[in-house]
C-alpha positions, 0 to 999 in steps of 0.5 A, spaced: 524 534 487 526 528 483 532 524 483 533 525 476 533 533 477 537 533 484 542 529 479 542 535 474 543 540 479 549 536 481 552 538 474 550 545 475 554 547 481 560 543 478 560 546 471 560 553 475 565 552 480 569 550 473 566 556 468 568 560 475 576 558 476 578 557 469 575 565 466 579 567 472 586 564 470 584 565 463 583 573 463 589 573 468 594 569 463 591 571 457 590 563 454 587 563 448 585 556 449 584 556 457 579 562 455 575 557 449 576 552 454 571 557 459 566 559 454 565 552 453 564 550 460 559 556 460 555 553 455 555 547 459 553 552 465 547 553 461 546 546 458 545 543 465 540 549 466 536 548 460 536 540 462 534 542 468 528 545 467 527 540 462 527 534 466 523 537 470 518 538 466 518 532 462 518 529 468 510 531 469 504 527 469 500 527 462 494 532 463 489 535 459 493 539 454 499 534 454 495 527 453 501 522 452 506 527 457 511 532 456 517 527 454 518 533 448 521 537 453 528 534 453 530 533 446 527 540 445 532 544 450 537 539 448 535 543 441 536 550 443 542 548 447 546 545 440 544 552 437 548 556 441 553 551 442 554 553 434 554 560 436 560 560 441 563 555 437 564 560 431 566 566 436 571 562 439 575 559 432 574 567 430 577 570 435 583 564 435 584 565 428 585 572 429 590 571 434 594 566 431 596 573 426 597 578 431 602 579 435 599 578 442 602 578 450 601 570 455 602 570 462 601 563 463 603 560 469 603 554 474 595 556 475 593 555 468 596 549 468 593 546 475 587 550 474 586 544 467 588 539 471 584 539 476 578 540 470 580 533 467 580 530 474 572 533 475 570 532 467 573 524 468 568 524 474 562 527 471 563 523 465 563 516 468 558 518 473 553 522 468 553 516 463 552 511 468 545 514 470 543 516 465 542 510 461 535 511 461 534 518 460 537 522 454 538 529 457 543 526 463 546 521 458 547 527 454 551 530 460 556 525 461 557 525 454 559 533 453 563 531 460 567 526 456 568 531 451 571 536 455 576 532 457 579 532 451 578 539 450 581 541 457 587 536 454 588 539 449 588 546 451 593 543 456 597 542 451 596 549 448 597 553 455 604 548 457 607 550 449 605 556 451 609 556 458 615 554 455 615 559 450 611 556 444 605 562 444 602 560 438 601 553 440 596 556 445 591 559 439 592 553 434 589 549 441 584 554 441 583 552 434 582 545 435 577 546 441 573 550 436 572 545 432 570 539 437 564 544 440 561 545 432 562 538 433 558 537 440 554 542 436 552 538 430 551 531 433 547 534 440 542 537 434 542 531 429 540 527 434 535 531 437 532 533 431 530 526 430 526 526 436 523 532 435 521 529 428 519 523 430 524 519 427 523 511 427 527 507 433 532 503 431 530 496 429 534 493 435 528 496 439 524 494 435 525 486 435 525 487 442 518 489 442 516 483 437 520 479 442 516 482 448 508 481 444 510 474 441 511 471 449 504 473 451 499 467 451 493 467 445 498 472 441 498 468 434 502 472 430 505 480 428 502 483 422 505 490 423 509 494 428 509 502 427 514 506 433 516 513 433 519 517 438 515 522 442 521 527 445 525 521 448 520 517 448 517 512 444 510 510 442 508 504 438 503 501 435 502 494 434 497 490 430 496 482 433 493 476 431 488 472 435 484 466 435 478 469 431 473 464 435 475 467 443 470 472 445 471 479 445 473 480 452 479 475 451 481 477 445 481 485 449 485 481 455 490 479 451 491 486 448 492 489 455 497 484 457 501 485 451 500 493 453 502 493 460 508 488 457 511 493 453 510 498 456 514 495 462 520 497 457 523 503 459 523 507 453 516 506 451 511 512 453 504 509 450 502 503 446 496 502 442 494 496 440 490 493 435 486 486 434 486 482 428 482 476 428 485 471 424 
C-alpha cells in the first residue's frame, strides 16, 4: 500500500471515531449544533472514503486506456464530495430553521461540551498534520484544509451547546445556522476548485515563470516562443516551444529537448511534458 493511502486511512478511522461519539451525544442531548456538527463529520467520513480510492487509483501507472495516468481521479471524487456536502448542508439549515420556531426540549450536559472539546483537540491536529503532508497531493491537502474548517465548526457549536447549558436554547439552533453556512461554503470552494481541474484550467502563471525559468538553465536553450499548460486531474501538462541553434545537428538539437523534459518534469506538479523544437 502507498504512503499516501495509509495517510487517508488515518483520516478515515479519525473522522468515524468522531462521526461516532458526537451523534451519540447529539441524539441523547437533542443538540441542534452537536447533531449538524455529526453530519458534517459524516460527510467527512465519506470524503476520506472517496479521497481513498482516489489516491489510490491516481496513484496507478499509466496504461493503455489511460496514456498520460489517472491524476483525474483525485479532483473528480473531490467533485462528487462537495455535491453532497451542498445537500446535507441544505438539510442541516432546514431543519435548524425550523427549529429555531418550534418550541423544542435539550438535555445538553457536560458530554457534549467535552465530546466538542476533544474534536478541537483532533481537528487541530489532523489539520496540521494533513496540510503538511500534503503539500503536493491536493486530495490530502484537501483533508487538512476541511480539518481546519471543522475547528471553527466544532467552535461554534460549542458556543451554541454551552449557550444552551445555561438556558440560552435557541443559541443552539442559531450555531446550527452558522455551520450551515460554512459546510455551503466548504461546498462551493471544493468544487469551484475542482471543476477547474477537470476543465483544464491554466496553472497560475507563478508556475508558469518557474517553468521558463527551468527551460532557459538548460545549455543550447536560445530562448522561449510559447508555453501552453493545463491541468490533467491535479496534475499539470505542458507544452513548450524552444529555440536552438538551427545549425547543430538533429540529434543535439533532440538532446537538448530531453534534457528540458526530464527538467520539468522533475517538477512535483508536472505530469507529462511536450517539447517542440524551433530552429532559429
Amino acid at each position: 500500500m502507498h504512503k499516501s493511502e495509509k495517510i487517508t486511512i488515518i483520516g478515515i478511522l479519525l473522522n468515524t471515531f468522531l462521526f461516532v461519539i458526537k451523534i451519540v451525544v447529539g441524539l441523547v442531548s437533542k443538540s441542534t449544533a452537536i447533531i449538524s456538527d455529526a453530519v458534517n463529520s459524516f460527510v467527512d467520513v465519506f470524503s476520506a472514503i472517496s479521497i481513498f480510492f482516489a489516491v489510490r487509483t491516481s496513484n496507478k501507472k499509466p496504461d493503455e486506456t489511460h496514456p498520460f495516468g489517472h491524476d483525474r481521479a483525485e479532483p473528480l471524487a473531490a467533485f462528487f464530495v462537495a455535491i453532497l456536502t451542498f445537500i446535507l448542508g441544505f438539510e442541516i439549515a432546514k431543519a435548524a430553521f425550523e427549529n429555531l420556531f418550534n418550541t423544542s426540549s435539550h438535555n445538553i450536559g457536560i458530554p457534549a461540551i467535552v465530546v466538542l472539546l476533544l474534536t478541537i483537540v483532533i481537528k487541530s491536529g489532523m489539520a496540521g498534520y494533513y496540510l503538511k503532508k500534503g503539500k503536493n497531493r491536493p486530495a490530502i491537502k484537501a483533508i487538512g484544509v476541511d480539518s481546519r474548517n471543522d475547528v471553527l465548526v466544532s467552535s461554534i457549536a460549542l458556543l451554541g451547546v454551552v449557550g444552551s447549558f445555561y438556558g440560552y436554547y435557541k443559541l443552539d439552533d442559531v450555531a446550527a445556522l452558522v455551520i450551515s453556512i460554512f459546510i455551503f461554503n466548504s461546498a462551493y470552494n471544493l468544487a469551484r476548485e475542482n471543476i477547474d481541474y477537470l476543465m483544464g484550467k491554466c496553472p497560475p502563471k507563478k508556475q508558469i515563470e518557474k517553468l521558463k525559468q527551468k527551460t532557459l538553465e538548460i545549455k543550447g536553450v536560445k530562448g522561449i516562443n510559447d508555453v501552453r499548460a493545463q491541468y490533467v486531474g491535479n496534475k499539470i501538462q505542458v507544452e513548450i516551444h524552444i529555440e536552438v541553434d538551427e545549425n547543430i545537428s538533429t540529434k543535439k538539437s533532440h538532446d537538448i529537448g530531453k534534457k528540458v523534459q526530464r527538467a520539468i518534469e522533475k517538477i512535483p506538479e508536472i505530469n507529462k511534458t511536450f517539447i517542440h523544437i524551433d530552429p532559429v
